[in-house]
DRENDO-1510 file (C-alpha; in Angstrom, 1 decimal, always signed):
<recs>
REC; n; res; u; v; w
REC; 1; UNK; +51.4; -15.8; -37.8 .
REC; 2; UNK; +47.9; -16.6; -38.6 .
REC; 3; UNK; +47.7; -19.3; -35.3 .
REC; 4; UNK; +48.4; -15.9; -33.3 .
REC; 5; UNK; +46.0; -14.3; -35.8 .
REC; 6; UNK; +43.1; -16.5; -34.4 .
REC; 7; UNK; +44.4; -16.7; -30.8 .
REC; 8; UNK; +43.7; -13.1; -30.5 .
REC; 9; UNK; +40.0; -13.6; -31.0 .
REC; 10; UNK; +39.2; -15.8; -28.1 .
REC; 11; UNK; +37.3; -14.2; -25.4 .
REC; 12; UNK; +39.7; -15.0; -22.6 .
REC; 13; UNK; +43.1; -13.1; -24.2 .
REC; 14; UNK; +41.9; -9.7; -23.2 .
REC; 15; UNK; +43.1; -10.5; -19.0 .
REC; 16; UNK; +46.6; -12.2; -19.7 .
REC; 17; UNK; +46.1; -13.7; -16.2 .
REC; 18; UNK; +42.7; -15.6; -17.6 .
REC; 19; UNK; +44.5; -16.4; -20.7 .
REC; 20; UNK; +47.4; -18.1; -19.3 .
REC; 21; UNK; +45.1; -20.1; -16.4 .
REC; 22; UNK; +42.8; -21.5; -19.4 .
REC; 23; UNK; +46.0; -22.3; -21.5 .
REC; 24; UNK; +47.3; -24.0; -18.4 .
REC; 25; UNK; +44.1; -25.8; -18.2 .
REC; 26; UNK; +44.3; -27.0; -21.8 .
REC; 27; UNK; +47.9; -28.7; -21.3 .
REC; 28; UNK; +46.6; -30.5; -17.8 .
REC; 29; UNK; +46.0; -33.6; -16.6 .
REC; 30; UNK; +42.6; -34.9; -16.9 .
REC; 31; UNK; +42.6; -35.5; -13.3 .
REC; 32; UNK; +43.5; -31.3; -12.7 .
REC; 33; UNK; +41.1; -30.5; -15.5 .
REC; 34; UNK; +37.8; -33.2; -13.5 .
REC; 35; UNK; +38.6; -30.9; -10.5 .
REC; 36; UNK; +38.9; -27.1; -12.9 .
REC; 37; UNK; +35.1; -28.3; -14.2 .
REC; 38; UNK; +34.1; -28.9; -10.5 .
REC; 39; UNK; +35.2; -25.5; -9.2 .
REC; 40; UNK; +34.7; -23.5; -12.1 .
REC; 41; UNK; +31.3; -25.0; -12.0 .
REC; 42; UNK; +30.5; -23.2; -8.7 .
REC; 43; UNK; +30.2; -20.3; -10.6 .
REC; 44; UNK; +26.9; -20.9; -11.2 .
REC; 45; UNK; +26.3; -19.3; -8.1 .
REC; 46; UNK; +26.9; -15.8; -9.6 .
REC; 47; UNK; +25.8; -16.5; -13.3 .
REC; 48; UNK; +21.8; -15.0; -13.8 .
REC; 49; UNK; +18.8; -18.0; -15.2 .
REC; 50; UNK; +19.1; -17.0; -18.5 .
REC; 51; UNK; +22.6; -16.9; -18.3 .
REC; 52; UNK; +22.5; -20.4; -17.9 .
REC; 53; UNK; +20.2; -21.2; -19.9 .
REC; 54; UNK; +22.8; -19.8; -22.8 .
REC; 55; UNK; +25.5; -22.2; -21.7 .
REC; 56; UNK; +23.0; -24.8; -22.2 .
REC; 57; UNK; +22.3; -23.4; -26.0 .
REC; 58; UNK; +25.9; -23.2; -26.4 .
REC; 59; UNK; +26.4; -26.5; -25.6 .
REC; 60; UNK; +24.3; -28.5; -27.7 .
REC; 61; UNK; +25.4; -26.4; -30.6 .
REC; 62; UNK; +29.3; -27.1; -29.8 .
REC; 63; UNK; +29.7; -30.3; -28.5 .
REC; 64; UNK; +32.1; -32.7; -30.4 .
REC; 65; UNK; +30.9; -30.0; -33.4 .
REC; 66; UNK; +33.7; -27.2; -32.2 .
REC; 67; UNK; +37.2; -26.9; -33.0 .
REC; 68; UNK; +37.7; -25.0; -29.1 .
REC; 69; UNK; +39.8; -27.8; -27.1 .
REC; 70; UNK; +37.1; -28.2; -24.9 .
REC; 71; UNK; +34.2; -28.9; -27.3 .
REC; 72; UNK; +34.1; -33.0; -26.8 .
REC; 73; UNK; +33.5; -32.4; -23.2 .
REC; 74; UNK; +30.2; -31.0; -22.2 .
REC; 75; UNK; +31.3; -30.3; -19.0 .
REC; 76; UNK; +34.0; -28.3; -19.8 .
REC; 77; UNK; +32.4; -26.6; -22.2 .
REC; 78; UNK; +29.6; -25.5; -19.6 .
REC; 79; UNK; +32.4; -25.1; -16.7 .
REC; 80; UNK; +34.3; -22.5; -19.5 .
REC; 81; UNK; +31.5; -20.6; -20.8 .
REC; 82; UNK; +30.6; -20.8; -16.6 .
REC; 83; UNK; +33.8; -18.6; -16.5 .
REC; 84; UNK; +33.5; -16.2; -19.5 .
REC; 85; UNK; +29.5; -15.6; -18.3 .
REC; 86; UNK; +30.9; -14.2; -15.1 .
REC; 87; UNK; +31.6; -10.4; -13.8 .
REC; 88; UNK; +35.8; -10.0; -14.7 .
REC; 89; UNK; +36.5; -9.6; -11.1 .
REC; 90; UNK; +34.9; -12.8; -10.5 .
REC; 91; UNK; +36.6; -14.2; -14.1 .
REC; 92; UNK; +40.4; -13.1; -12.8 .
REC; 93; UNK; +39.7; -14.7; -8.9 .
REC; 94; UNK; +39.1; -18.0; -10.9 .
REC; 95; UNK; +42.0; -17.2; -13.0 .
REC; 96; UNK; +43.9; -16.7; -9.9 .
REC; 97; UNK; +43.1; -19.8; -8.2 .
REC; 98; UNK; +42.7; -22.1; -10.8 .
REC; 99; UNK; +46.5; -21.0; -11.9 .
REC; 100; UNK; +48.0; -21.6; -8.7 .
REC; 101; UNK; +46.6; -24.9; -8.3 .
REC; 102; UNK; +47.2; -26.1; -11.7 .
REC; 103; UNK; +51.1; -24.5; -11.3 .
REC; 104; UNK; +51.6; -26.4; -8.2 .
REC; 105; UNK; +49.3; -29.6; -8.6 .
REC; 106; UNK; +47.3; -29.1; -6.0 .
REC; 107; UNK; +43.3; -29.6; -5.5 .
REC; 108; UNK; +41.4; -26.4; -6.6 .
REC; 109; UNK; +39.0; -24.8; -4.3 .
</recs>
């Protein structure tokens, strides 16, 4: 009960769309989760400068220091916190896409 407990505190729970694409994500192949980073990356696009510069702070804090599944990579963490910077309409399109290809295997765009 307490795993569930701790679950409920990640930022991603609140859209159970986001939540299950990011738990797909976590269970994928590292091939699926190179090509996640790359699109999830594009995000950047819509993030503001100081945005960004965040991620960055967040990254050097976290890496291989974190207990998220994502921590040892620092481009996952950036692609992720890419994600949970970005409006939730843009958030649940990523959701969207990144679940479909991750469901069927196919590339992500």
């Amino acid at each position: 009960m307490s795993e569930q407990k701790n679950y409920s505190k990640r930022w991603y729970d609140r859209d159970p769309i986001l939540k299950e694409a990011l738990d797909l994500l976590r269970l994928s192949t590292d091939e699926q989760k190179e090509q996640a980073k790359d699109f999830m990356l594009k995000l950047q696009e819509d993030v503001a400068q100081d945005v960004i510069e965040r991620i960055y702070e967040i990254i050097t804090q976290y890496q291989g220091k974190g207990n998220r599944w994502y921590d040892n990579d620092p481009v996952m963490i950036k692609a992720v916190e890419m994600l949970r910077q970005a409006d939730p309409k843009t958030q649940r399109i990523a959701a969207l896409k990144l679940l479909l290809a991750l469901e069927k295997g196919s590339a992500i765009e």
